[in-house]
Wavefront OBJ file of the C-alpha trace (Angstrom):
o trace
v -9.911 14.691 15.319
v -13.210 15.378 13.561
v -16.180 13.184 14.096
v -15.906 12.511 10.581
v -12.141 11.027 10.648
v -12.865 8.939 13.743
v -16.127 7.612 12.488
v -13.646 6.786 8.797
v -11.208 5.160 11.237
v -14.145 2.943 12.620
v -15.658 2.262 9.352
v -12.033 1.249 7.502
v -10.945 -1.852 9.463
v -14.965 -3.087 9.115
v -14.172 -2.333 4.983
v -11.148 -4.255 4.788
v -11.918 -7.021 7.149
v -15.231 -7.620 4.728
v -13.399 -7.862 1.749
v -10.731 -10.080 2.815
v -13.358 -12.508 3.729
v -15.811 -11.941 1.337
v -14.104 -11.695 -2.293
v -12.642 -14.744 -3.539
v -9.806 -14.139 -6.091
v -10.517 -17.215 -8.159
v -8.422 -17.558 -10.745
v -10.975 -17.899 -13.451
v -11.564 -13.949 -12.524
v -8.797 -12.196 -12.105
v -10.633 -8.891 -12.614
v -12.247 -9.365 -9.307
v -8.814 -10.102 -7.602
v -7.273 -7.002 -9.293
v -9.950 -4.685 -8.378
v -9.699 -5.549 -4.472
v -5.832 -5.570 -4.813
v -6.252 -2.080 -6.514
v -9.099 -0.464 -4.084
v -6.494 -1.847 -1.631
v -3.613 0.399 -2.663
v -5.159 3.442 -1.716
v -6.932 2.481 1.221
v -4.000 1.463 3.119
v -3.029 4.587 3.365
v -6.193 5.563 5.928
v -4.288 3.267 8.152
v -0.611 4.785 7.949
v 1.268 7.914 9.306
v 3.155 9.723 7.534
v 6.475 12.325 8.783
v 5.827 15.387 9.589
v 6.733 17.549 6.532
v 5.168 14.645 4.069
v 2.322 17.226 2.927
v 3.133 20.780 2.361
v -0.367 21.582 2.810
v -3.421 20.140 4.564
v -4.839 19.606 1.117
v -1.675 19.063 -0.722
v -1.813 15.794 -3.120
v -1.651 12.214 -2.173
v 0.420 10.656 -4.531
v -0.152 7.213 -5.185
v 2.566 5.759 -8.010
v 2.820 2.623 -10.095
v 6.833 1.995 -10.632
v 6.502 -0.014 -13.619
v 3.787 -1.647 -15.696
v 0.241 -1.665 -14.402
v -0.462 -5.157 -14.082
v -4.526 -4.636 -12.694
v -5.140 -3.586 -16.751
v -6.197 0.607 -15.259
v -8.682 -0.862 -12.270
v -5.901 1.517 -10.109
v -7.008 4.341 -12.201
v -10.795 2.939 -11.498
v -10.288 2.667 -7.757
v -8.558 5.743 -7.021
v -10.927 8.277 -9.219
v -12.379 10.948 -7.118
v -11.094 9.416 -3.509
v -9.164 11.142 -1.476
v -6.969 10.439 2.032
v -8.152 12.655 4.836
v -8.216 16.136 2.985
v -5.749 14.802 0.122
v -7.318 14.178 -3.531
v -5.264 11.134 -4.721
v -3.092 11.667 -7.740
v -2.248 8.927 -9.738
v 1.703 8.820 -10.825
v 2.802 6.338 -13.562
v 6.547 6.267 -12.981
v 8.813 3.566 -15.764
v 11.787 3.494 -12.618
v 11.275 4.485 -8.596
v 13.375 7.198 -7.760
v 14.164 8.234 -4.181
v 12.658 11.997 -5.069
v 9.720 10.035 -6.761
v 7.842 11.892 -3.746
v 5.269 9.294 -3.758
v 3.319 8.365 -0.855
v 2.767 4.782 -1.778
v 4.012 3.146 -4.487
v 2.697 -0.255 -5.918
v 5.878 -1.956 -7.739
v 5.821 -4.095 -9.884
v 9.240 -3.900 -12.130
v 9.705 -3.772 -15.702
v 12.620 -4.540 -17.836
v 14.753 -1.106 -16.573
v 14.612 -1.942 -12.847
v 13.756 -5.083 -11.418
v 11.066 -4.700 -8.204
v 14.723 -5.557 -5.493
v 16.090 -2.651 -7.601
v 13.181 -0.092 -7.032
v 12.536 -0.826 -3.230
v 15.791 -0.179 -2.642
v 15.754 3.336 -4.625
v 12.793 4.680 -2.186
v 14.414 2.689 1.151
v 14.652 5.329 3.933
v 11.754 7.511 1.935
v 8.464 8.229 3.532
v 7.244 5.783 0.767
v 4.637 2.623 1.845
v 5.560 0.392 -0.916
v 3.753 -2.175 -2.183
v 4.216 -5.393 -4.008
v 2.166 -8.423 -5.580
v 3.245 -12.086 -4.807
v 1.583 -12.831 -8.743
v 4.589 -10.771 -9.916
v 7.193 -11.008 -7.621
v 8.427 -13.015 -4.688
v 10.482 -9.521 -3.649
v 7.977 -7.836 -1.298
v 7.910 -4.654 -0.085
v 6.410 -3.462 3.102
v 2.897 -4.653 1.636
v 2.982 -7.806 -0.355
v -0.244 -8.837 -1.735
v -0.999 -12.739 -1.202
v -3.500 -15.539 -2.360
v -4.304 -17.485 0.809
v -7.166 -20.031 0.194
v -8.540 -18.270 -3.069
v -8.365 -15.126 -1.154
v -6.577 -11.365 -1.204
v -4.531 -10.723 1.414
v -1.156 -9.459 2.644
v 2.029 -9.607 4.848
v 3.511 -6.457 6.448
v 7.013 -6.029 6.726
v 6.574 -3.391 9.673
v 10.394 -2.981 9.864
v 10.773 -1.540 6.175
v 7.845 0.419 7.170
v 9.979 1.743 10.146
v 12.969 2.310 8.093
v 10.588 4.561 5.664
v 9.454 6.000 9.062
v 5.993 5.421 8.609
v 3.871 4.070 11.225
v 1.158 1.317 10.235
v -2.057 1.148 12.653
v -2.336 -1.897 14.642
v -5.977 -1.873 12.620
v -3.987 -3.039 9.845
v -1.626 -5.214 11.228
v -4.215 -7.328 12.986
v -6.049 -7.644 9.533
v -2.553 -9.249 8.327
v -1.946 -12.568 7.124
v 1.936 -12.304 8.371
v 3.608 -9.032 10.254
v 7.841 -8.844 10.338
v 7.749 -6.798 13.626
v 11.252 -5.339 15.152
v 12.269 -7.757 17.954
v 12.717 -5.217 21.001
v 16.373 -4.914 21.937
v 17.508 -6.947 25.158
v 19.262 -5.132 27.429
v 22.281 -6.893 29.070
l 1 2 3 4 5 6 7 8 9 10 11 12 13 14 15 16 17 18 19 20 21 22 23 24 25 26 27 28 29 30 31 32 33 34 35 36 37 38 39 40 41 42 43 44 45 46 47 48 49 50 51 52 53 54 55 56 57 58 59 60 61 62 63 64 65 66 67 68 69 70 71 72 73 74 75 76 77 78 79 80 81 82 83 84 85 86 87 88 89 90 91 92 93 94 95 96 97 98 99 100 101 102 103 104 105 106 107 108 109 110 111 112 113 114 115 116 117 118 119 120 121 122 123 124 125 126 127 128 129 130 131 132 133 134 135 136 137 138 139 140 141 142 143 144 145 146 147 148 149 150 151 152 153 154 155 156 157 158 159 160 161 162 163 164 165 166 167 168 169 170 171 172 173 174 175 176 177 178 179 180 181 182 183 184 185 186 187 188 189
């Protein structure tokens, strides 16, 4: 690992942990609350593994897709311009329905009027897909669902999904959760 991934690694849970704490999402600006929410997106990914075979390349594309309408009003397209994950530029996918060959590495859902948000988590279940969902649009919740605790972003982790999708999520980011749905270990008898 390069100085300069371990010293990202460091610096992420510091990031995140700050604006938790330190950006209200008062309703009377909502722009504020959907910019965090949409720098989010993308930086969640620092803190996830992918499968091997997710990247065909070590700078192959990180796709980051919006099933549905894009509810932040283009602050996604804001956060994500000119960042990258690791040595992957992130590419920007508006998709009207999730498909299971949608090929995207996280997907923020947020349903439209051809397939409700239930409808397109299930399509990428089992994909190497970190979804991502928003508790102002839907109580459905993928393995991210954004939350307003006390005027303030923040998010659950459904860490089983994330399993199922076979990613793995960095105890970083589960200790910056509001709520984790961890696997109960099995009980031999």
């Amino acid at each position: 690992m390069s100085s300069e991934t371990r010293t990202g690694r460091l610096v992420l849970p510091i990031v995140l942990a700050v604006l938790l704490v330190a950006l209200p999402a008062h309703t009377a600006d909502r722009s504020l609350e959907y910019a965090v929410k949409a720098t989010f997106l993308y930086k969640f990914a620092s803190f996830v593994e992918w499968p091997q075979g997710s990247f065909d390349r070590d700078s192959s594309p990180f796709y980051l897709c919006v099933a549905g309408a894009d509810p932040y009003g283009g602050r996604i397209q804001e956060a994500v311009s000119g960042q990258s994950v690791g040595r992957h530029p992130i590419v920007l996918r508006q998709l009207a329905k999730a498909e299971p060959q949608s090929d995207c590495h996280v997907m923020f859902v947020s349903g439209s009027a051809s397939q409700r948000t239930a409808e397109a988590l299930k399509a990428v279940s089992g994909t190497a897909t970190l979804t991502v969902t928003d508790s102002a649009i839907s109580a459905t919740a993928g393995i991210v669902h954004f939350v307003i605790v006390d005027d303030r972003v923040s998010f659950d982790i459904d860490n089983v999904a994330a399993a199922g999708n076979r990613l793995v999520i960095s105890s970083k980011l589960l200790a910056l959760a509001r709520k984790v749905n961890a696997a109960r270990p099995e009980i031999s008898p």
